[in-house]
Residue, then its C-alpha position, 0 to 999 in steps of 0.5 A: x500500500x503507498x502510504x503517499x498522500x493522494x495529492x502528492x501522488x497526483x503531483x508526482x504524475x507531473x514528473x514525466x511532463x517537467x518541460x512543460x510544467x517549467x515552460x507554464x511556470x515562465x509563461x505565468x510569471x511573464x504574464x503576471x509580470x505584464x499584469x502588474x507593470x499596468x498599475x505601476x505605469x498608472x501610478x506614474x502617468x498619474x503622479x505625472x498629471x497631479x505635478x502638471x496641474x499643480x504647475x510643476x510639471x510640463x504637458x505630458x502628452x507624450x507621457x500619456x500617449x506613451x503609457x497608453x500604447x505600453x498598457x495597450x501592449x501589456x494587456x494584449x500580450x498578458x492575455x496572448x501568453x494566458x491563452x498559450x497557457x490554457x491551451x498548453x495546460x489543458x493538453x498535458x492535464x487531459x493526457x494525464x487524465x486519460x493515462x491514469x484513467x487507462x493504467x487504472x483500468x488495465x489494473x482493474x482487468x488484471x486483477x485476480x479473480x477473487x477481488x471481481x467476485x467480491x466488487x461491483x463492477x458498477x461501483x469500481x466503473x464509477x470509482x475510476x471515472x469520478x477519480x480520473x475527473x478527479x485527476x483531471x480537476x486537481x491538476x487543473x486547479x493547482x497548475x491552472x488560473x486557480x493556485x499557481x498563476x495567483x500564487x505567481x502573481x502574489x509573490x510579484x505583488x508583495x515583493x513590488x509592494x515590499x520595496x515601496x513600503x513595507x507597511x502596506x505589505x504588512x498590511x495586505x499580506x498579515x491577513x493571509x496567515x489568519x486566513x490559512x490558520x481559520x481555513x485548516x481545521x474547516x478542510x479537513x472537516x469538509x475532506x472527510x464529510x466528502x469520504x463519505x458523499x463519494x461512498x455513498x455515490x459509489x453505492x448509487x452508481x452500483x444500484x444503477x449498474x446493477x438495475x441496468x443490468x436486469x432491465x428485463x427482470x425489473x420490467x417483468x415485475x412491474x418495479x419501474x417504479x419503485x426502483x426509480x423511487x429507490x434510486x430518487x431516494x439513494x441521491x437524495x441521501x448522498x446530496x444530503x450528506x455533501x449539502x453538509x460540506x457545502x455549509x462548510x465551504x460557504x463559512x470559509x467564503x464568508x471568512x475569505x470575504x471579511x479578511x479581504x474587507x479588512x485588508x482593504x480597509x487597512x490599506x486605505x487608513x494606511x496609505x491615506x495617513x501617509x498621502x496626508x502627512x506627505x510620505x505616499x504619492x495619490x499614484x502610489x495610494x492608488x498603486x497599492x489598493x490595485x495591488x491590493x486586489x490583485x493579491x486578494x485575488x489569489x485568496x479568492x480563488x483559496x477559498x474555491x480550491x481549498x474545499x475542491x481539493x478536498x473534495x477531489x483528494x477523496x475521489x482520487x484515494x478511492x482510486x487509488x486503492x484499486x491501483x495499490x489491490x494487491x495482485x494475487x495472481x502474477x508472472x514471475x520474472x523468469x516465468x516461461x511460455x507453456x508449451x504446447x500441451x500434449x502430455x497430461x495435466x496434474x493436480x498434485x495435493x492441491x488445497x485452496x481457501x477463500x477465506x481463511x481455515x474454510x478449505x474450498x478445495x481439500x488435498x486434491x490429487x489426479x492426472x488427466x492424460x491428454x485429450x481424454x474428457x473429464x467430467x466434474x460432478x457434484x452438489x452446488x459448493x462441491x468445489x467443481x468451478x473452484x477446481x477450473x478456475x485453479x486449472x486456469x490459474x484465476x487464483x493459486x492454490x494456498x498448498x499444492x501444485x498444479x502441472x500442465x506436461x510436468x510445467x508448474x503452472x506458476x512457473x509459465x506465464x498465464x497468458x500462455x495457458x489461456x492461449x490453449x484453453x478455451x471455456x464455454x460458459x453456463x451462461x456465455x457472455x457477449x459483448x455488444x459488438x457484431x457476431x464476428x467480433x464476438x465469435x473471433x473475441x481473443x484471438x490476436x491478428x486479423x479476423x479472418x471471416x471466413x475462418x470465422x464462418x468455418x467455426x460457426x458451421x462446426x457449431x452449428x450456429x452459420x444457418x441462424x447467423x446468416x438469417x439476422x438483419x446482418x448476418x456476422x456484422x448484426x450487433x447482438x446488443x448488451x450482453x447478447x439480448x438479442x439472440x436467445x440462450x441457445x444461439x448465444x450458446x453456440x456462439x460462445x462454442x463458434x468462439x471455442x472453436x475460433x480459439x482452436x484450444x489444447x484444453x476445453x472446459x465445458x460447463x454444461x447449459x443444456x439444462x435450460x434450453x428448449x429440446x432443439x437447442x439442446x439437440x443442436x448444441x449437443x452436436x456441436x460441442x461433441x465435435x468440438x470435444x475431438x483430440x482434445x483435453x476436456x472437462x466437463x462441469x455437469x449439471x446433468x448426468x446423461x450428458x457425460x456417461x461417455x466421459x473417460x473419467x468422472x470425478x465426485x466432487x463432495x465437500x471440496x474433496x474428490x470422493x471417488x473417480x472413475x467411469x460411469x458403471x463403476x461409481x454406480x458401485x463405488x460412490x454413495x455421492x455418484x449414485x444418489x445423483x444419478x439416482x435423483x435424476x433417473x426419477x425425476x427424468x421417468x416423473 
């Protein structure tokens, strides 16, 4: 964990970019620099004017001409190099908004599986988006017209203010301590109120996500309505709690004000005594209260930023968090490409845990030769999907290992697994993209078509593609909605077969499909089973009695292993399934 504050953190982001922070830097100080030299060319032209009209002084109309076109020019150039600094800023903050926002997002996607199955998927969404704006906002105000320019132009000032009269530095600048002192403990109140406000939006974005998701289930039970009403009220709930820092950042407002106010008063007093008693010119009083403003200005924006940073520091920390998630799950530095699978795959005393002293898996030892089928059975918790996702390294085992032709599975890299193991889904999962793209998801190169037709044929599924609005170019909508669950069940073995994998892991759907469907995809995946490793999560005993080998899965251990006719005989787990089954199939 990166014990660095967020803002630090964010600052950091900087380093790569120090040209141009240093070329923004020269640009605000001559910018600056040009705002100030106006005020003090008024103060000459104006002790200039009152000379002439007390008659000690000739006509300076070249004077005035003069300081016109040196005020003309100030100005122009001034707002010339603020637009180059805009422009320049605005390129390198969004850079690095869309850099952090990525680099977060690849993160996320490569996280291990067990930190996915325990977030919402639309809570971490909305915790990136809200943080990279975050990032984006904080850069913005540091580097942008709210904290560094002003914070230029207030060194500028109080050093031209200083030389001339070190009483009316003095004067504008004490009140800026006082301010900083009564602003602290009123940020931090407002940075921890706004903690709070982010998670309770968080807990909105994920309510929304997940509605989104199950539409068609909330308008199949007519909760429109209330779903509306339990979203109204979540947001009502959060602003409530951000309304709270808002009453905040208004007092720190109202402060801001008074110590501007009073400051402004101060230099008038000041200045105006010294006017009367000869010390000070009218163009040096009236140089100072430009001064004046032009240094309270910074404390303006102070007011502004301050809470803002607040607010976005804690948008940015929830980010964070997803960047320093441990990876459980990771190559090795010498970590080697799998070779191509060819001899056996071996479970070898492999315990594994969720949480602590609960074992998923218990001391699980088997070997598999190559492009045998295997079938997984047992009750809903056995530890069937806990075996898979070990074979394909979604998580490691807490003791144990696992072999693929005698390689260690944490001595390959994971990506080399996943390149010959294929998975089709109880469920498949579809993007909203076009048939092909989602038949030929995850394979690397061109999308070949006619590659991709050829896969589609071997799963039966080309007739029914070939029959949509498109064909392999119709978008199939969010998670497949526009396909049924058969068709989106042979599209996801199209993509089995695209993949052309060593390792095929099947968890069977024909559960819950129509008889056709089931007849079609039955095929398909029997074609698509040929010469190679198969495993088989089955929900339905008919569907692997061909199986080389079974194994019972009972309370995370392998009860008994071995064909059909044999467990009948050797497994009490085996037989009360097949027994529960055959009943309800004659029923």
């Amino acid at each position: 964990m990166n014990s660095e504050s967020p803002i630090t953190r964010v600052i950091k982001m900087l380093d790569s970019r120090r040209k141009e922070v240093i070329m923004l830097f020269l640009f605000a100080i001559a910018s600056a620099s040009l705002d100030i030299a106006v005020p003090l060319i008024s103060q000459h032209l104006i002790d200039t004017l009152i000379s002439f009209l007390r008659g000690k002084a000739e006509q300076p109309f070249g004077l005035l001409f003069l300081s016109a076109a040196a005020i003309i020019l100030a100005t122009i150039v001034a707002r010339v190099l603020r637009s180059m600094y805009d422009y320049r800023l605005f390129t390198m903050v969004t850079t690095l908004e869309d850099r952090i926002r990525t680099e977060i997002f690849e993160k996320y996607l490569t996280l291990h599986a067990l930190f996915h199955n325990s977030s919402s998927s639309g809570q971490i969404i909305g915790r990136i988006e809200r943080g990279a704006s975050a990032v984006y906002a904080i850069l913005n105000d540091i580097i942008g017209h709210n904290f560094l320019p002003p914070l230029i132009m207030f060194g500028i000032v109080f050093v031209t203010i200083a030389v001339k009269n070190i009483w009316i530095a003095l004067v504008v600048f004490a009140p800026l301590v006082i301010y900083i002192f009564a602003a602290r403990p009123l940020s931090e109140k407002i940075y921890q109120i706004e903690r709070n406000a982010n998670d309770r939006f968080e807990f909105v974005s994920k309510h929304a996500y997940d509605v989104a998701g199950n539409v068609l289930t909330v308008k199949k039970f007519s909760q429109e309505l209330a779903e509306t009403n339990f979203q109204r009220n979540l947001l009502k709930e959060a602003r409530e709690v951000q309304y709270g820092a808002e009453r905040l950042w208004m007092v720190l407002e109202n402060i801001q004000t008074g110590i501007s106010v009073a400051g402004r008063l101060g230099v008038i007093l000041i200045a105006g005594f010294q006017v009367i008693n000869g010390q000070t010119t009218i163009g040096e009083l009236v140089l100072y209260l430009s001064l004046q403003q032009m240094a309270y200005s910074p404390m303006a924006q102070l007011s502004v930023i301050f809470p803002r940073l607040r607010r976005n520091t804690a948008k940015v920390e929830r980010m964070f968090g997803i960047l320093d998630e441990e990876n459980k799950v990771f190559d090795r530095d010498d970590a080697r490409v799998l070779p191509l699978h060819s001899k056996e795959v071996e479970f070898k005393d492999v315990w594994f845990e969720y949480r602590r002293k609960s074992w998923a898996l218990k001391n699980i030892s088997v070997k598999v030769p190559a492009g045998s089928v295997v079938a997984l059975v047992g009750r809903s918790g056995s530890g069937k999907t806990t075996f898979i996702n070990l074979l394909m390294r979604s998580f490691d085992p807490q003791k144990g290992k696992i072999f693929i032709d005698g390689h260690d599975l944490r001595d390959v890299t994971r990506e080399s697994i996943l390149n010959q193991t294929a998975v089709v889904p109880q469920e498949v999962d579809l993007f909203s993209r076009t048939i092909l793209e989602n038949i030929a998801y995850g394979n690397r190169g061109a999308k070949e078509e006619e590659d991709v037709m050829d896969a589609a044929k071997s799963a039966l599924a080309h007739n029914f593609i070939v029959r949509t609005e498109y064909g392999y170019d119709t978008l199939v909508g969010e998670r497949g909605i526009r396909l049924s669950g058969g068709e989106r069940q042979r599209i996801g073995i199209a993509r089995a077969v695209y993949r052309d994998p060593r390792i095929l892991i099947l968890d069977e759907a024909t559960s819950h499909l129509d008889t056709e469907s089931e007849r079609l995809i039955s095929a398909a995946t029997e074609s698509l089973m040929k010469n190679r490793t198969t495993f088989i999560i089955a929900h339905r005993l008919s569907t692997i009695l061909k199986a080389d080998t079974i194994l019972v899965f009972e309370n995370g251990r392998i009860e008994a292993m071995g064909p059909h006719r044999e467990l009948l005989g050797s497994s009490p787990t085996y037989r009360k399934l097949y027994e529960l089954q055959f009943k309800e199939a004659r029923t």
